[in-house]
N, C-alpha and C positions, 0 to 999 in steps of 0.2 A: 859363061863360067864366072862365078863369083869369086871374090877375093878370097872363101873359105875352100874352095875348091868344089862347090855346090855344081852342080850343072845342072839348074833349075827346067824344068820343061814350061815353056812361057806358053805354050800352046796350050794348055790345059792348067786354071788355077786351082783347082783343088790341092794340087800336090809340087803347091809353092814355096812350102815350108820345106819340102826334103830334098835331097839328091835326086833323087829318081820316081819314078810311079814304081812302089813296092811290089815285087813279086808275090811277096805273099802277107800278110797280117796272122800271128798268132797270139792270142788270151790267154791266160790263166785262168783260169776259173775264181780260186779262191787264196789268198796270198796273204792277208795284213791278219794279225791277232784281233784287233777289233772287231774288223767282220765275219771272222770267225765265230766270236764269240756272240755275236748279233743271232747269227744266223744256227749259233747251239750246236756245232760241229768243228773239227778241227780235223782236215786229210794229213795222214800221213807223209803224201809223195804230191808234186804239183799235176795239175792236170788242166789238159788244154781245149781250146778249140779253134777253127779258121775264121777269119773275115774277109771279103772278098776286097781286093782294093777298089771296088767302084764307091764302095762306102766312104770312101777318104773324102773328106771335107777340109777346108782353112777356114781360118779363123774371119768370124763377121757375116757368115752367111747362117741361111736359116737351115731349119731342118719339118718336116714335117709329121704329126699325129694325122695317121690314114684317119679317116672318115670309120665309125664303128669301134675304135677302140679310145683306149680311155687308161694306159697303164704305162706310159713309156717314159722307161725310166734313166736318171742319169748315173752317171759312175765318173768322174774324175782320176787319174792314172798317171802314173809316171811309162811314157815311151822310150824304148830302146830302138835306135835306130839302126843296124849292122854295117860294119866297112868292109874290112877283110874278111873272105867266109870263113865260117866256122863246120869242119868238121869232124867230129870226134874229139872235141879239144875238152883238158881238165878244166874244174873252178879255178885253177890259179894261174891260168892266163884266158879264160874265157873274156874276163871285161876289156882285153887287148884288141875283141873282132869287135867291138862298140864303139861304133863313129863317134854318135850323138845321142843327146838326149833332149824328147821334149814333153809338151802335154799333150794329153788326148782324153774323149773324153767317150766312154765307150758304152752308146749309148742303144738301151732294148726295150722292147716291145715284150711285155710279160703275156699279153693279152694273146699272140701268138707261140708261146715258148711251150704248151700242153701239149704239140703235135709235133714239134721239131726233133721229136725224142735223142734230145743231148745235144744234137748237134747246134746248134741256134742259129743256125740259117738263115730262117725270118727273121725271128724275132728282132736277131742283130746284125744282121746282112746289107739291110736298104740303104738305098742312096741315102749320104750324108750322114750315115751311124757310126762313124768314125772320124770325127773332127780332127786333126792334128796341129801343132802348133804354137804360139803365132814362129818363133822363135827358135835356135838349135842350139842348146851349152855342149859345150865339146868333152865328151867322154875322158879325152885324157886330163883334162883339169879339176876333174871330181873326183869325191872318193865315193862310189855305190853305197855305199852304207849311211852316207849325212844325207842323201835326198827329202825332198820332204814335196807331199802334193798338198794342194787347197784348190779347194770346189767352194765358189759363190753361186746361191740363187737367188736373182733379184736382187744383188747388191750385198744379201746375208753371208758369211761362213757359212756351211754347213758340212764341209768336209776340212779332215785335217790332220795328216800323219806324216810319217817319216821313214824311211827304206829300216830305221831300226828297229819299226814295229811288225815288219815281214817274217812269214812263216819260213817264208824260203828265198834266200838272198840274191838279188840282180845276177851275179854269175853263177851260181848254180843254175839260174833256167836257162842260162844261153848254154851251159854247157851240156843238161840234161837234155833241152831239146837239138843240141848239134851231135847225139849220139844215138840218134832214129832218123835225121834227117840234116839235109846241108843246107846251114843259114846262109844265105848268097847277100850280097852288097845291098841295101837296099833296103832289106827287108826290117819289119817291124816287129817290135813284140811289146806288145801291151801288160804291164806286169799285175793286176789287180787291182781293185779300188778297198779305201779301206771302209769304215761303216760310217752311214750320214746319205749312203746313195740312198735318192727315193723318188719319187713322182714329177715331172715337169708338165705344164699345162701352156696350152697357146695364149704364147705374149707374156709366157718365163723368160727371162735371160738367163745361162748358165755361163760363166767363165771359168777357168780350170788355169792355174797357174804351178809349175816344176820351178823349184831354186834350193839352191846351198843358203841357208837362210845366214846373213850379210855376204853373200857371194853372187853369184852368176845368177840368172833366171831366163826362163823363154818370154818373159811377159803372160798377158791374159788372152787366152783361147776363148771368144768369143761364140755363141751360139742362139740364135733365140729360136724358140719353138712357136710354129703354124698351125693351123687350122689344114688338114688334108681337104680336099672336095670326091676324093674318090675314096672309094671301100674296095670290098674284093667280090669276086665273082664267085658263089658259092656252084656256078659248074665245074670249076678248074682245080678249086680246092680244099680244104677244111679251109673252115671259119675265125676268125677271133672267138675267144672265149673268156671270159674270167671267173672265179671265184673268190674267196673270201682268204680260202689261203694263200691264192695269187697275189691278190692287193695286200695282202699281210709281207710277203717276199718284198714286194716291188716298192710298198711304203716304207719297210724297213719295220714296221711293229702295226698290232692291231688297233694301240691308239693313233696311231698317225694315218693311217688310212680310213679314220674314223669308225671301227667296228667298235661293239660292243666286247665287252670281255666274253670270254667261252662261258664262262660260269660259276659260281665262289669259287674259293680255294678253301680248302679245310684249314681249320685254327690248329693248330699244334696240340689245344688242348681237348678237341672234338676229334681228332685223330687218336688222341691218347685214351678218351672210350671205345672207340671202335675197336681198338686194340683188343679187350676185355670182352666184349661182345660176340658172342657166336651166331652166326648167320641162323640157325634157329629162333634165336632169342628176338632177334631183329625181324624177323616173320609173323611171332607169335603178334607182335606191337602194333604191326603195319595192318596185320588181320581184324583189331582189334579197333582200328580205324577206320575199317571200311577197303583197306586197299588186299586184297587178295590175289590180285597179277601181280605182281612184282618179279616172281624169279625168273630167273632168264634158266628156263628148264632145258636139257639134254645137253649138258656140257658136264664133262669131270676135268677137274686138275691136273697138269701135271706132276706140281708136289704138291701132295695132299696138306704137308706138313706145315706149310707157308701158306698166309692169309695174304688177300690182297686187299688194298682199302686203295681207291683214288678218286676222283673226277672224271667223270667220263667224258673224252671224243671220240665223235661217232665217223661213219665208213660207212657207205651201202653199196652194197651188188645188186645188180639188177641181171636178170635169167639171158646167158649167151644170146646173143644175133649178130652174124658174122659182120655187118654192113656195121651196127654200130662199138661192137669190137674193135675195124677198122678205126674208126673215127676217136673211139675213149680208151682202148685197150695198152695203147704204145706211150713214147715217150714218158712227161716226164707227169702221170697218168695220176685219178684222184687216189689211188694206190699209195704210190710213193708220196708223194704231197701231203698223207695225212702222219704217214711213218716220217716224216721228213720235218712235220708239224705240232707232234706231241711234246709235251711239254711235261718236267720234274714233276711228281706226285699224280700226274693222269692216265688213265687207262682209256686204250682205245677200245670200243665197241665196234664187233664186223655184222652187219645185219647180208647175213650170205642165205637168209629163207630156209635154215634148215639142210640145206644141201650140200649131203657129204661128198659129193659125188667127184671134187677137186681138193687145191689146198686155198687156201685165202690167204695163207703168210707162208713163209719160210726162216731158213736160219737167217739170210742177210736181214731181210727186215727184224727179224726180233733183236739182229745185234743192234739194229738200227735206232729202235726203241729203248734198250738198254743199256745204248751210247746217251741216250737224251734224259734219262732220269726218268723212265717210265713207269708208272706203279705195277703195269701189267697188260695184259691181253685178253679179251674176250670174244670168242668167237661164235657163232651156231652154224658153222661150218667146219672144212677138212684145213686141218695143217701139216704141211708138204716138210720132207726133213725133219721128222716127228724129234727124232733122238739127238738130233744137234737144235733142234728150235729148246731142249729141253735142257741140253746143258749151256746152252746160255743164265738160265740160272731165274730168266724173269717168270715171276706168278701167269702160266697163261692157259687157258678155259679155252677148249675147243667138240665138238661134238667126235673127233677121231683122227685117226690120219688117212691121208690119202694120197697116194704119188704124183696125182697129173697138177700141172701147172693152172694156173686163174682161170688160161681162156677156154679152157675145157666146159665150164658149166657156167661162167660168169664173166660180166665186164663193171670195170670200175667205174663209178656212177658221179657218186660227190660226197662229201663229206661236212662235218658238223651239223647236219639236221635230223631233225628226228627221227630214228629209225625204230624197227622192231627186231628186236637179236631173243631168239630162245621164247619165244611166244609172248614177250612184255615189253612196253616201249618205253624209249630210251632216246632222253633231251640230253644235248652237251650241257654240261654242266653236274650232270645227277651224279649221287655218291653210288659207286660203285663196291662192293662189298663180297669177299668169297672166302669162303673157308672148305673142307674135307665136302660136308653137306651141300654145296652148289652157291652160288653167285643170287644177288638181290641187288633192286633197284631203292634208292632213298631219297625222295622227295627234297630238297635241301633244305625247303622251308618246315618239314616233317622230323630234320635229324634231330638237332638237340633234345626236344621232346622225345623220343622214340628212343635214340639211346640211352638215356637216363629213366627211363621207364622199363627199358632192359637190363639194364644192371640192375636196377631194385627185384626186377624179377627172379637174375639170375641171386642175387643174396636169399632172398628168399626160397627158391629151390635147393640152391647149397645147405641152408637149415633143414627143412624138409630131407633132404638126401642123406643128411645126418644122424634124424632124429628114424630115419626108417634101417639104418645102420644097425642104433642103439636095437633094434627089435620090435616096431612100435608097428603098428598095422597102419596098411594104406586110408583104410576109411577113415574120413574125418582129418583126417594130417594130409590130405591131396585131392581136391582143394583142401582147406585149414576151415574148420570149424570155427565156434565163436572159442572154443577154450581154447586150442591153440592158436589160437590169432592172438587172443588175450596173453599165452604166454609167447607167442613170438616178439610182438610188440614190447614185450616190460624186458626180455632180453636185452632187445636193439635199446630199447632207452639207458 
């Protein structure tokens, strides 16, 4: 028994920093404004998940990257430790069941988290995925609201907040989660990391430091990261996997994990032609260049009356099979990762092969899209929830509706590559374009050119449509002859 009244179990160092081997470990998923804002979402209400206590770790020991993956990532955290249980108890005496507090550093395997559908199990279950540590400040000597965490890698800052940049405050989650279940003595709760969490490699050091900055601290929760020698047995399980929007999540951005950008962004003032431009007009140009596939045919509008103009990213289904359904269908699937992935002024493209025969979105995802500043949606498939995907309000392009869910005729494959939607292919990046008449693809290296050669056109037809108004016969004014080209021309000058 320590002088703090710790009764340290000496048997077992992992869990020499706390009172007890904790009965249980609980997360929050998402908690600081920063990383909300990183990650282009902000929850309403907190939301949680389990970590097994064998994950507990102390401070100075290692951790290891299994063998096959390549994504595991750190998070830094303020810990709550519980004295007295908590059940049913309000915010304004929930911080009275908090012994202590320390750092932890709550650390995942992204390369695992596609099949763990929410729960993160794997990804952040493994021995030593919960360092805790070194140190304990005493709950009652703080006030929950000055905390403040720091994450060093390799000696650098690279995390750095404060309990006052939290979406949802230290007592509120003890008291949220003590009225579904009973916090017992012991127990942990990991409160979220803020944004700066990203990739650690064998022969990183990570330290993670909790203090009242000129007050109390735990010291620095040491960790350095391994080399694994084993992988996993693909008889017993799924596999590691990563993608582009994985290492995008897990780096923290797509320059930091080194990807290329998806693909220009529209100029403010290349957006303001499009604006003017009728997807007709933008056909006649493209035809005129040689490009004659461009539309992404058998799709209508929902509102005919709204254009959509974006950046495309891309989505592809690949034709139901129940075994690899299993395997891509669930969790946290290239489905959601891409609705989870779009980004202000881009339109996702769904290459669903034409087949009406399920839905490829619904209303959540489209709120989901429309939570993120989405230009729109296009689909050559079925969209489920027709009349609430439709008062969402977003521009979105589907071949119909249809009631049955994804895995009726489709599983989610992957996304940002080149797919084909509506009989035309489609790179991330391409300008995306729809109006009443149907959806076109745009070359990005083709726009400027082609838009301003549509606008001259459509001036040109507005005269035309004028001069056939005043009375004037088609022949010769459509196309323009040489005299009225001659008098179009001395017009315009």
């Amino acid at each position: 028994m320590t002088s703090d009244g710790i009764d340290a179990d000496a048997a077992d160092p992992r869990f020499r920093a706390l009172p007890r081997r904790p009965g249980k470990i609980i997360a929050v998923h998402l908690n600081y404004a920063s990383r909300a804002d990183q990650r282009g979402r902000r929850p309403a209400h907190p939301s949680y998940f389990l970590k097994p206590s064998s994950s507990v770790a102390a401070t100075g020991g290692t951790v290891e990257r299994p063998a096959g993956t390549e994504l595991l990532a750190f998070e830094g955290e303020i810990a709550l430790v519980i004295g007295d249980p908590a059940h049913r108890v309000d915010s304004g005496s929930a911080w009275d069941h908090v012994a202590w507090v320390t750092a932890a550093d709550d650390l995942g395997l992204y390369d695992l988290r596609a099949n763990d559908k929410g729960s993160n199990l794997r990804s952040k279950g493994r021995d030593g995925f919960t360092p805790l540590g070194p140190g304990l400040i005493d709950a009652r000597t703080v006030d929950p609201a000055m905390l403040r965490v720091r994450t060093w890698l390799n000696g650098e800052i690279v995390q750095e907040d404060t309990t006052a940049g939290l979406l949802f405050p230290l007592p509120q989650l003890v008291a949220d989660l003590s009225q579904h279940l009973t916090l017992e003595t012991g127990d942990v709760i990991l409160t979220g990391t803020p944004a700066g969490s990203s990739v650690a490699a064998p022969g990183d050091v990570i330290e993670v430091e909790v203090d009242v900055p000129g007050g109390p601290r735990t010291g620095r929760l040491v960790t350095t990261v391994v080399d694994g020698d084993r992988g996993f047995d693909p008889g017993l399980g799924s596999l590691p996997s990563t993608d582009d929007a994985q290492r995008e999540d897990a780096w923290g951005s797509r320059a930091a994990a080194g990807l290329p950008p998806i693909g220009p962004t529209l100029s403010p003032a290349l957006r303001a032609k499009l604006e003017q431009v009728p997807v007709a007009a933008l056909s006649q140009q493209l035809r005129r260049r040689g490009l004659d596939d461009v539309t992404i045919d058998g799709v209508r509008p929902m509102h005919p009356d709204r254009r959509l103009i974006g950046t495309a990213r891309t989505l592809r289904f690949v034709p139901l099979r129940a075994d690899l359904f299993a395997a891509h269908g669930g969790g946290y699937n290239a489905q959601k990762r891409a609705f989870d992935a779009v980004g202000a002024g881009e339109v996702i493209v769904i290459e669903a092969r034409g087949e009406t025969g399920s839905g490829t979105l619904g209303d959540i995802l489209a709120l989901r899209a429309h939570a993120r500043g989405a230009a729109g949606i296009v689909t050559d498939g079925g969209v489920r929830d027709h009349d609430a995907v439709a008062a969402v309000g977003l521009p979105v392009y589907s071949a119909g509706a249809h009631p049955a869910v994804l895995g009726r005729k489709h599983v989610p494959w992957d996304l940002d590559v080149t797919i084909g939607c509506g009989g035309t292919t489609v790179q991330p990046g391409d300008i995306i374009v729809g109006d009443a008449d149907g959806v076109i693809v745009v070359p990005p290296a083709l726009a400027e050119e082609v838009v301003d050669a549509a606008l001259a056109q459509e001036s040109e037809d507005a005269w035309i449509a004028a001069r056939v108004a005043e009375g004037n016969p088609i022949e010769g004014l459509f196309p323009m002859n040489a005299a009225w080209r001659a008098r179009y021309d001395g017009e315009r000058r």
